[in-house]
C-alpha positions as CSV (number, residue, x, y, z in Angstrom):
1,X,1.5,-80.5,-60.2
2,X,3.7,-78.5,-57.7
3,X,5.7,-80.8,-55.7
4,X,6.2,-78.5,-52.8
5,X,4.5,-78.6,-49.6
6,X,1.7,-76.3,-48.7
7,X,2.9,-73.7,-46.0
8,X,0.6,-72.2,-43.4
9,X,1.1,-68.7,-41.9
10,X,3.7,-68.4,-39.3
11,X,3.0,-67.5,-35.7
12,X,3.3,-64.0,-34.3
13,X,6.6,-65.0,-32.6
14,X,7.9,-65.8,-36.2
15,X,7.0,-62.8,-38.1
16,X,8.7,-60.1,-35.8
17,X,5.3,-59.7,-33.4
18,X,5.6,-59.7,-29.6
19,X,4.1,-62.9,-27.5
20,X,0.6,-62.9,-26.1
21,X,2.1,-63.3,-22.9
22,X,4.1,-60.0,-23.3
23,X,1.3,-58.3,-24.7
24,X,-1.1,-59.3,-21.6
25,X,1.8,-57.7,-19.3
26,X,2.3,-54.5,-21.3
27,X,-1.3,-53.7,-21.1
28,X,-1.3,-54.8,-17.3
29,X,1.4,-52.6,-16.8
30,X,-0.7,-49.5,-18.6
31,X,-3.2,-50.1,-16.5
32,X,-1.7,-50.3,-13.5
33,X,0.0,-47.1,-14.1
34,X,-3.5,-45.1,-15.2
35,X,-4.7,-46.4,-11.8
36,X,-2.0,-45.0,-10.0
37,X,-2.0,-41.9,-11.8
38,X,-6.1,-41.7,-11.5
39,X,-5.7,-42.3,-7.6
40,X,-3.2,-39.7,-7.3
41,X,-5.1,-36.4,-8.7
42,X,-8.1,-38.1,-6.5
43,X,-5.6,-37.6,-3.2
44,X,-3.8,-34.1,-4.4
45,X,-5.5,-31.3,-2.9
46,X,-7.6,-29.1,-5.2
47,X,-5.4,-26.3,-7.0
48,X,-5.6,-22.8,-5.2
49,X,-6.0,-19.6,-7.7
50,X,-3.9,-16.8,-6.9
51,X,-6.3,-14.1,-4.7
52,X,-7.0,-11.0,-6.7
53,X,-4.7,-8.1,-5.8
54,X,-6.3,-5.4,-3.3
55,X,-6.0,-1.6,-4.5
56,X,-4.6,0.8,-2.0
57,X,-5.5,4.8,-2.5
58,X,-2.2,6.0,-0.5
59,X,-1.2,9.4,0.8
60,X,2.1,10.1,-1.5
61,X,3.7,11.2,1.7
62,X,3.7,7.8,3.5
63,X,4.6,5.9,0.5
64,X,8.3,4.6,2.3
65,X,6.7,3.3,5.0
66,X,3.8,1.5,3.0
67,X,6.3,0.5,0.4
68,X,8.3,-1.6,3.3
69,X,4.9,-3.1,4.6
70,X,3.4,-4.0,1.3
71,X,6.4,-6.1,0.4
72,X,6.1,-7.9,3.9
73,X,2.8,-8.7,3.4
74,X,3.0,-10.3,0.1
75,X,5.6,-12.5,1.1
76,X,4.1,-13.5,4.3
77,X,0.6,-14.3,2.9
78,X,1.1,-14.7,-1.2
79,X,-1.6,-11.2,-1.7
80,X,-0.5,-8.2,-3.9
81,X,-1.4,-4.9,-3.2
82,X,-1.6,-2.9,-5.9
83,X,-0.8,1.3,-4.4
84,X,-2.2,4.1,-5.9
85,X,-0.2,7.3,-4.4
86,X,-1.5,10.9,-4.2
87,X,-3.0,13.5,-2.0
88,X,-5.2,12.4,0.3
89,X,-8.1,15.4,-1.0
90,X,-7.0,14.3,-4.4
91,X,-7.6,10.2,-3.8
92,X,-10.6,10.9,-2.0
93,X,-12.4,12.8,-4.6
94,X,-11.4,10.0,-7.1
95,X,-12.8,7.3,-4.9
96,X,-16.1,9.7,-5.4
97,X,-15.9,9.7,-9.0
98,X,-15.1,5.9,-9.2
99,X,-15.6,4.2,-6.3
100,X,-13.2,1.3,-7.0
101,X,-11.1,-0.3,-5.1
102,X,-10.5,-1.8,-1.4
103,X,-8.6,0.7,1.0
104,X,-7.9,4.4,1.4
105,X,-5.2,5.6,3.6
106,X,-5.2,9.4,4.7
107,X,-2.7,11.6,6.2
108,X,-4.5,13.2,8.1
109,X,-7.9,11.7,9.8
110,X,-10.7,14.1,9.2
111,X,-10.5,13.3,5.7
112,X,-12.6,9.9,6.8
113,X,-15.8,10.9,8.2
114,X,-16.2,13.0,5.6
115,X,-15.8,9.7,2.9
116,X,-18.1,7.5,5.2
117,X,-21.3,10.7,5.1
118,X,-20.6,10.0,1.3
119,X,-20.9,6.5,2.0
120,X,-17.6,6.2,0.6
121,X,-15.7,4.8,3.5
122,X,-16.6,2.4,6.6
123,X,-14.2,0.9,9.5
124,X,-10.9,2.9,9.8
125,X,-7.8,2.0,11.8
126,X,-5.3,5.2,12.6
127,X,-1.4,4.0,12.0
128,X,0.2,6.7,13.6
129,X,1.1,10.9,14.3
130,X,2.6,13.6,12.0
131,X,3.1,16.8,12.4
132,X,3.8,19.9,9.9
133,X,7.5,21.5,10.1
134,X,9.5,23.7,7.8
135,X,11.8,21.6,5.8
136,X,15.8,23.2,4.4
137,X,18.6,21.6,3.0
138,X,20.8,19.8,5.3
139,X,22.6,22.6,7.7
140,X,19.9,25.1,7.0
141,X,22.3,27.1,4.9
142,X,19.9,30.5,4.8
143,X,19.4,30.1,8.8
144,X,15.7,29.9,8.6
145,X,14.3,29.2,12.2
146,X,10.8,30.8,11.6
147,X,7.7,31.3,9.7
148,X,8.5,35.1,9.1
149,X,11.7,33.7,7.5
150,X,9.8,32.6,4.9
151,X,8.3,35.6,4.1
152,X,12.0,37.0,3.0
153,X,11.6,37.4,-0.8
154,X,14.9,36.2,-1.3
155,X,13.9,32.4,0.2
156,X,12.5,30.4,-2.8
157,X,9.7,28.5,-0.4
158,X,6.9,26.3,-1.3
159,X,3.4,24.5,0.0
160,X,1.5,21.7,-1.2
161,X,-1.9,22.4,-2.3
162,X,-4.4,22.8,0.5
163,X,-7.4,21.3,-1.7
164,X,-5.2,18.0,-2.9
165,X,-2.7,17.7,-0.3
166,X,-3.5,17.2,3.5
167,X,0.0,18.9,4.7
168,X,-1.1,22.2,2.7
169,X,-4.7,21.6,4.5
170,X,-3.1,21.1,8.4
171,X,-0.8,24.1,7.3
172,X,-3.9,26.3,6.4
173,X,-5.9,25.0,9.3
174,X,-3.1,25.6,11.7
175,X,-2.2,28.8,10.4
176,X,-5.7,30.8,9.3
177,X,-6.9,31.0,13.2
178,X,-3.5,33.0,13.7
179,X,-3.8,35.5,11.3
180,X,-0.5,34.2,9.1
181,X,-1.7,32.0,6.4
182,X,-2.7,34.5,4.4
183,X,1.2,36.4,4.4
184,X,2.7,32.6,4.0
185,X,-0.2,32.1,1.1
186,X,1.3,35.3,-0.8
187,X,4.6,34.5,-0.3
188,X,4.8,30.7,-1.4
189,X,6.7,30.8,-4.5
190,X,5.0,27.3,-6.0
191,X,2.1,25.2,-4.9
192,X,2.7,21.4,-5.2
193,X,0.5,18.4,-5.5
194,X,2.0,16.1,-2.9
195,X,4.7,16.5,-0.6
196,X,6.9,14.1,-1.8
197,X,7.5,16.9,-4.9
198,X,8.3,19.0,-2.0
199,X,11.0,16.9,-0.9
200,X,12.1,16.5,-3.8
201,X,12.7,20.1,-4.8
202,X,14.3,20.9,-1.1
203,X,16.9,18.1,-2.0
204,X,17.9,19.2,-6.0
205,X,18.0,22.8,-4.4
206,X,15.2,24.6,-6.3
207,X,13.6,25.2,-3.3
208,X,15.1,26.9,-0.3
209,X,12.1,25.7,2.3
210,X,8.7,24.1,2.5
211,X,5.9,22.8,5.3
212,X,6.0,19.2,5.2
213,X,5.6,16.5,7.7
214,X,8.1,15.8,10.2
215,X,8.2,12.5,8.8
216,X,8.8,13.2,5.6
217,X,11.7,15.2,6.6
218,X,13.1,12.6,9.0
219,X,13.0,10.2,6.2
220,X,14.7,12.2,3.2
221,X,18.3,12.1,3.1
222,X,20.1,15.9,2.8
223,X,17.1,17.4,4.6
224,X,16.4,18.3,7.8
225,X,13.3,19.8,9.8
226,X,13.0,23.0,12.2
227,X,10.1,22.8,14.3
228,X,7.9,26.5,14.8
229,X,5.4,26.9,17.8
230,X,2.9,27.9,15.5
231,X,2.6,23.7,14.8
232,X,2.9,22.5,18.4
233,X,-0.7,21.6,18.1
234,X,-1.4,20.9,14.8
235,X,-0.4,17.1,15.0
236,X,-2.5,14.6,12.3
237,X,-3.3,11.1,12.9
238,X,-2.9,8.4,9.6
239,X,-5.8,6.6,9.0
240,X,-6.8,3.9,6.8
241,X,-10.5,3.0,5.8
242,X,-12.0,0.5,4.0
243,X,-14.3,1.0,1.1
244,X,-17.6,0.7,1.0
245,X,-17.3,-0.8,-2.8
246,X,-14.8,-2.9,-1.7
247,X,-15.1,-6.8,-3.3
248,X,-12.6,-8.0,-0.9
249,X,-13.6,-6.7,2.5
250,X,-12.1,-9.6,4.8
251,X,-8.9,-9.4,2.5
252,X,-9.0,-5.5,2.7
253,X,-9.3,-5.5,6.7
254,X,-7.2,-8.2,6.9
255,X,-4.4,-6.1,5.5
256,X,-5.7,-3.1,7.6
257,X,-5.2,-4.9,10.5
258,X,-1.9,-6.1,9.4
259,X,-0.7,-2.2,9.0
260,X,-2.0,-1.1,12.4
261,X,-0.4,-4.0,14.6
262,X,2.4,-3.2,17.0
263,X,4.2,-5.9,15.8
264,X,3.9,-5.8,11.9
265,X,3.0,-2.5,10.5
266,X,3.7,-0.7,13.6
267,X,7.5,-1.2,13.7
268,X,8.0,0.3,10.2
269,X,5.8,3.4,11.0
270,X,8.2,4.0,14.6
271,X,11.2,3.1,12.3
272,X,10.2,5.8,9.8
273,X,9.8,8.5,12.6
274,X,5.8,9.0,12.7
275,X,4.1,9.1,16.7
276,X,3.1,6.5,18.3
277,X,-0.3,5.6,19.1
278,X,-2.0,2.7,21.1
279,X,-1.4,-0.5,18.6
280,X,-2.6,-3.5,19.1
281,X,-0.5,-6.9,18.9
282,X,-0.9,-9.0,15.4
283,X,-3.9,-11.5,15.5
284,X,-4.3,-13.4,12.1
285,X,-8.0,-14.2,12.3
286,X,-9.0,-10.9,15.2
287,X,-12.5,-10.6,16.2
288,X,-14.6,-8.0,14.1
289,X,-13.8,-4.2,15.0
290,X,-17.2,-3.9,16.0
291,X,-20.4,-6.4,16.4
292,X,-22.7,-6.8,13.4
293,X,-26.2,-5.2,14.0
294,X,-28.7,-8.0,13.6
């Protein structure tokens, strides 16, 4: 018979376990902290998803302008415009073929009522003048003052494309009643599908002159303008539209509104040289451009 004592098992405290006591409070302590945590997602507001980008069909020829505007926007009010540049004929007919998108912005106006018979296009804000000029290098070194200048075989000169480009229609439509856009037509040495590849031939010098805007010329750096009478009234207005297939129409007009305000998109358009017209000041939440039919 064993001598030694029976042994019972040791309390928690004596085999390395943690008190009851301690245990209560650590659990206490969870708690608490799952409340608080609870309590707090019930008093954060809800998360907000970023709004969808809106897609701009631009007229190439006002892209610095737009450019400078876009990124205003976007940090004022957290939306991303997503630009699409090209003629305005070209963008139109596009908008035809797929009508996707939110806004359409022409350089020159009477490319809109033609979009909104196509149901294409509905309210339209104009953002400012243009008006066609001849465009040379800086200090006009072949002293071209005139449109029978161009007609010299020696002057490398070129147009944009009347049926994709509205310059090369305003130039066409100004011309044609005149009885000199079919001599300017003959002598053109290249056709181009926006201006901005017209501005950008007159600066690397492999063109010696071409009829852009006179904001497109006021704007490019080495290049200057040299107004004609033949343009004195062939001035443009800029217009944007909204589209009809537009999923974003309040963001859309909302941006529209934002382009066409004295005070936001209206200083960049005086800054980059195009006319003024009647703006508006900025409103953020402006009454409807006109009243809803019933």
């Amino acid at each position: 018979m064993s001598t030694f004592p029976e042994t019972t098992n040791p309390p928690a405290a004596r085999r390395g376990g943690l008190p009851p006591m301690v245990l209560v409070m650590l659990g206490s302590l969870i708690l608490v902290a799952l409340l608080a945590a609870a309590l707090g997602q019930l008093r954060s507001p809800p998360a907000h998803h970023a709004a969808p980008p809106l897609l701009l069909y631009c007229a190439a020829g006002v892209k610095t302008p737009i450019d400078e505007i876009v990124r205003r926007y976007t940090t004022e009010y957290g939306i991303a415009i997503d630009i699409q540049y090209g003629g305005s004929g070209t963008l139109l007919s596009q908008i035809e073929i797929n009508p996707l998108g939110d806004l359409y912005l022409a350089a020159d106006d009477s490319y809109i009522p033609p979009g909104r018979d196509k149901g294409l296009l509905t309210e339209s804000l104009p953002l400012g003048t243009q008006r066609p000029v001849i465009a040379v290098a800086q200090g006009n070194p072949h002293n071209i003052q005139s449109l029978d200048d161009l007609l010299n075989p020696d002057i490398a000169f070129g147009l944009a494309n009347p049926d994709a480009a509205a310059i090369g229609r305003v130039t066409r439509e100004a011309l044609r009643p005149l009885g000199k856009w079919e001599a300017i037509e003959r002598a053109c040495k290249v056709f181009k599908p926006t201006v901005t590849d017209l501005v950008t031939d007159i600066k690397v010098g492999s063109l010696d002159a071409a009829i852009l805007w006179d904001c497109n010329a006021f704007q490019a750096e080495g290049v200057e303008a040299i107004e004609v009478p033949e343009f004195a009234q062939a001035s443009r207005a800029i217009e944007i539209a909204l589209l009809t297939a537009s999923r974003h129409p309040a963001a859309a007009l909302h941006f529209a509104r934002y382009l066409a305000a004295e005070d936001r998109g209206g200083e960049s358009f005086t800054k980059y040289g195009y006319g003024s017209i009647p703006r508006p000041p900025w409103a953020d939440h402006p009454v409807p451009l006109r009243e809803e039919s019933p």
